[in-house]
N, C-alpha and C positions, 0 to 999 in steps of 0.2 A: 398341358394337361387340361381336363375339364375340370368346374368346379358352376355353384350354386353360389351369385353376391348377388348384394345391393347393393348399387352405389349412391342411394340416396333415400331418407329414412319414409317408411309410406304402407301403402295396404300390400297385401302377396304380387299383386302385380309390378312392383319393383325389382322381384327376383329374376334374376337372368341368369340361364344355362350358357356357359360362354370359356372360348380359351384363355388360359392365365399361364404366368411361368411358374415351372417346377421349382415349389421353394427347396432353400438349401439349407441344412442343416447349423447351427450356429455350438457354439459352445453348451456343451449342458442337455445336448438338444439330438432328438431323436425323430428322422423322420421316417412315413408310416404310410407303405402304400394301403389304402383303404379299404375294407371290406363291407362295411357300414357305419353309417351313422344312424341317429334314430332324432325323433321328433319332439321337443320339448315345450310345455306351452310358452317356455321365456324366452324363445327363440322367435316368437312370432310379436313378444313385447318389444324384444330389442330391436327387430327389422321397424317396430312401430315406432320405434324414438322413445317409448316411455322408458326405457332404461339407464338412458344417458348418462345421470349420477351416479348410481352404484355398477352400474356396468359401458364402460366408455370404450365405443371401438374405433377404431380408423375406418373408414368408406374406403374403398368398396371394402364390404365386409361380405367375409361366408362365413355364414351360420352354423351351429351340430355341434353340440358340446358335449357326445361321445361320442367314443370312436374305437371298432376293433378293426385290426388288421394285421398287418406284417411289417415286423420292420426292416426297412430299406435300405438307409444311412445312417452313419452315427457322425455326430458333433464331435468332438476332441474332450476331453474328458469323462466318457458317458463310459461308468462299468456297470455290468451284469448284465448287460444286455449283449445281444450279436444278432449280426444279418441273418435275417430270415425265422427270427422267433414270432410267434404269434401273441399279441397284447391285444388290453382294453385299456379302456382310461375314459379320464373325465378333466380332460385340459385347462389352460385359464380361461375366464367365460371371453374375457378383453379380446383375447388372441383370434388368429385367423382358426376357423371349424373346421368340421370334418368333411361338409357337404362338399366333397371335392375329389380328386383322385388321387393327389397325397396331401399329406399333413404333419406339418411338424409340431412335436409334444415335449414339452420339459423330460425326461427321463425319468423322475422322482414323482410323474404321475403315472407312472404305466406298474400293469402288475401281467405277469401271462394269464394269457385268455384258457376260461372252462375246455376240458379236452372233451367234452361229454355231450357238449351242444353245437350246433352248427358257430364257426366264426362269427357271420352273419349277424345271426338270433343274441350272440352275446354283446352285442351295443345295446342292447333292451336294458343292461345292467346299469352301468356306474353311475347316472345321475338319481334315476328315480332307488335305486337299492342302497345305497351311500342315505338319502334322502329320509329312507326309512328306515335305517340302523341308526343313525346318527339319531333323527326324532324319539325312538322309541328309547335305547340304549345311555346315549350321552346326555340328553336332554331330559327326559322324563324316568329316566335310570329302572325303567321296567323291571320287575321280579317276578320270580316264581310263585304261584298261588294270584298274584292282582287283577284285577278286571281294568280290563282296558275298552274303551268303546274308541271305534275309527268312525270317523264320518268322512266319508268319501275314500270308502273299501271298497268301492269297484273300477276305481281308475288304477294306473299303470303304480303309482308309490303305495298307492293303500293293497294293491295284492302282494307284493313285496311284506307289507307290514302288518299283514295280516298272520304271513305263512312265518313271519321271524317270530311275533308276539305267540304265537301257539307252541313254538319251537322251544319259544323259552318258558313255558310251562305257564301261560298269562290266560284267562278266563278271556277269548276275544269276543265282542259285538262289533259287527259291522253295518255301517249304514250305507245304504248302498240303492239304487234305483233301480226298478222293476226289471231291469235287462241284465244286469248286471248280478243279480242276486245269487243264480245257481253257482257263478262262479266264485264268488265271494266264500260258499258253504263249501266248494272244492277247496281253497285255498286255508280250507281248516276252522271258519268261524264256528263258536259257538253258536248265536246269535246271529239271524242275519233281519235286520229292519229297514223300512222303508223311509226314506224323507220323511220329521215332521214327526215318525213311532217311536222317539224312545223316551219320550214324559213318561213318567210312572215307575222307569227303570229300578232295580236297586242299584244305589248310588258304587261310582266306578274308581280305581285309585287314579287313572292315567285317561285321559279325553286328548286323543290326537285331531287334530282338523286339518284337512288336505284337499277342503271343497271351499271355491270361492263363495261364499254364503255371504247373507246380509251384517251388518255388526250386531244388531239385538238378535239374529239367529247364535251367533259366538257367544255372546252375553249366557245368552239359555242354556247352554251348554255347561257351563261354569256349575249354574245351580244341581248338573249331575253328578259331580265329584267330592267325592267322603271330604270331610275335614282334613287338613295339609296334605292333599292330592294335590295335582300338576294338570295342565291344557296347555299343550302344544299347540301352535299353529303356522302353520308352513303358507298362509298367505301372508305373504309381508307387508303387504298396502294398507293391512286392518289391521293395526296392538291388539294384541294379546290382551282380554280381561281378566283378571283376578279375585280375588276375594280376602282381603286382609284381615276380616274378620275371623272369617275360619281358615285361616292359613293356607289357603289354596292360591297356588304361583301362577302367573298366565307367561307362558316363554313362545316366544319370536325368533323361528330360526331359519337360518337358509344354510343351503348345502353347503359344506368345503370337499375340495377332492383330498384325498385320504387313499393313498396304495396300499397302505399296510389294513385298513379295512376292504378295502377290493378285494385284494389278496385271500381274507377269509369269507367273503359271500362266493369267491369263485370255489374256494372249499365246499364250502357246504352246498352249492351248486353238483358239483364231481361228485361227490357223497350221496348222492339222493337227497337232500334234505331240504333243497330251495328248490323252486321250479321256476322256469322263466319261460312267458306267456308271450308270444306275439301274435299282434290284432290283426295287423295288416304289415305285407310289404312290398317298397314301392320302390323301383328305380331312380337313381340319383336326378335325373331331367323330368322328374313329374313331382318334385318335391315341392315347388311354387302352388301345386293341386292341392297339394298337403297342406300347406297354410292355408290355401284360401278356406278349403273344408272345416278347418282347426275354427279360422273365423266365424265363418259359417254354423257352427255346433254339430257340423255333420262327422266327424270324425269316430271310428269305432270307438267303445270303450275300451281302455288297454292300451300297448305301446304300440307305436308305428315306426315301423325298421324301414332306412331310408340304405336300398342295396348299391355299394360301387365297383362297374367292373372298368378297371383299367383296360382303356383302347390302347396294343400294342404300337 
């Protein structure tokens, strides 16, 4: 089969489009001929090495840490699932990806894929929408009636977590870049501000941050949020700052996969009620473009679906 590694940790030109063996499914284990994968910024740290500690993989490694398709094989103990059901998922980050033509997934990460959207389009989901239910929801425990401001609501988790925060009856402001702005007010913002616009705000229960920003930018942000409010921050490299004075928490989170939350954004997917955006999509052998661009900052705003058609 085809697949997307690196065998050696480095810039986008270390990806090679190349034949590998069909893995085989183990115990527990479900494997998944591929329909998509999609493009993650952490997917271009860990091809760079800087992941090593929290995310350890074997060389050659492919990338894609989701993944919708069909499933193919089942392992020896895997129920609820059968050959030829269509899933998503959002697999271990360790593990072999999806940039490939199959892939094998724990079972207990996969939920059936939206009947409402192309297969395809549905890898757009599980990391960055996990990403933003988890932030909003478990982490900053969002309510009905709260002001929540996003900073960096114009990438792929902040329109997710815009159109959840609205959903749940949340006063949203988005902060978002001049390109990015019309869609940010599609995906429901109240508010939509540009970098650097929201000094003078009235003060918000919930500050999520989803843009790699400076540390005294984080810091500023802090000074938005009412007395025992919350500031999420989903860049891990920078803590989370607080304010103990006025009981306001600074919380440091990253994703876990979670089916039984897939399960309901692919509801509320079906239902009308989420919408899932794709920016751009690229066939599995131009995915090494995709990182370079990613590098590069030329990447659209929004998710990039990386499409796999199995060569018979």
């Amino acid at each position: 089969m085809k697949a997307v590694r690196f065998h050696e940790y480095g810039d986008p030109s270390v990806l090679r489009y190349e034949d590998v063996e069909q893995p085989v499914p183990g115990a527990g284990q479900v494997r998944i001929r591929v329909a998509a994968t999609s493009f993650n910024g952490v997917d271009g740290n860990i091809r760079g090495g800087f992941m090593q500690g929290p995310i350890p993989v074997t060389l050659p490694h492919t990338p894609g840490i989701d993944v919708s398709g069909t499933v193919d094989a089942l392992g020896d103990g895997v129920e609820g699932l059968a050959i030829g059901d269509q899933v998503i998922g959002f697999p271990p980050m360790n593990g072999a990806g999806a940039s490939a033509e199959y892939v094998l997934a724990p079972a207990e990460t996969l939920t059936a894929a939206p009947t409402s959207i192309p297969l395809t389009d549905a890898a757009a989901l599980p990391t960055v929408g996990l990403t933003a239910w988890q932030a909003l929801f478990e982490h900053a425990g969002l309510e009905k009636g709260q002001r929540v401001l996003i900073n960096g609501a114009g990438g792929a988790v902040g329109d997710y977590a815009v159109q959840l925060a609205k959903q749940a009856g949340a006063y949203v402001i988005g902060v978002a870049g001049a390109r990015s702005a019309e869609r940010v007010r599609t995906a429901g913002a109240d508010e939509v501000l540009g970098h650097g616009e929201a000094d003078g705000i009235a003060a918000v229960d919930v500050v999520l941050n989803l843009a790699p920003i400076a540390p005294e930018q984080l810091a500023a942000l802090v000074t938005l949020i009412r007395d025992g409010g919350v500031l999420v921050n989903t860049a891990v490299w920078m803590p989370a700052p607080s304010d103990e004075v006025r009981g306001v928490r600074g919380i440091n989170m990253f994703v876990r996969s979670d089916a039984e939350q897939l399960a309901h954004l692919v509801s509320l997917i079906d239902q009308g009620d989420l919408r899932v955006e794709v920016a751009q999509r690229v066939p599995l052998a131009e995915l090494p473009a995709v990182h370079a661009a990613a590098a590069e900052g030329t990447l659209p705003s929004g998710k990039v679906v990386v499409t796999v058609e199995v060569v018979a």
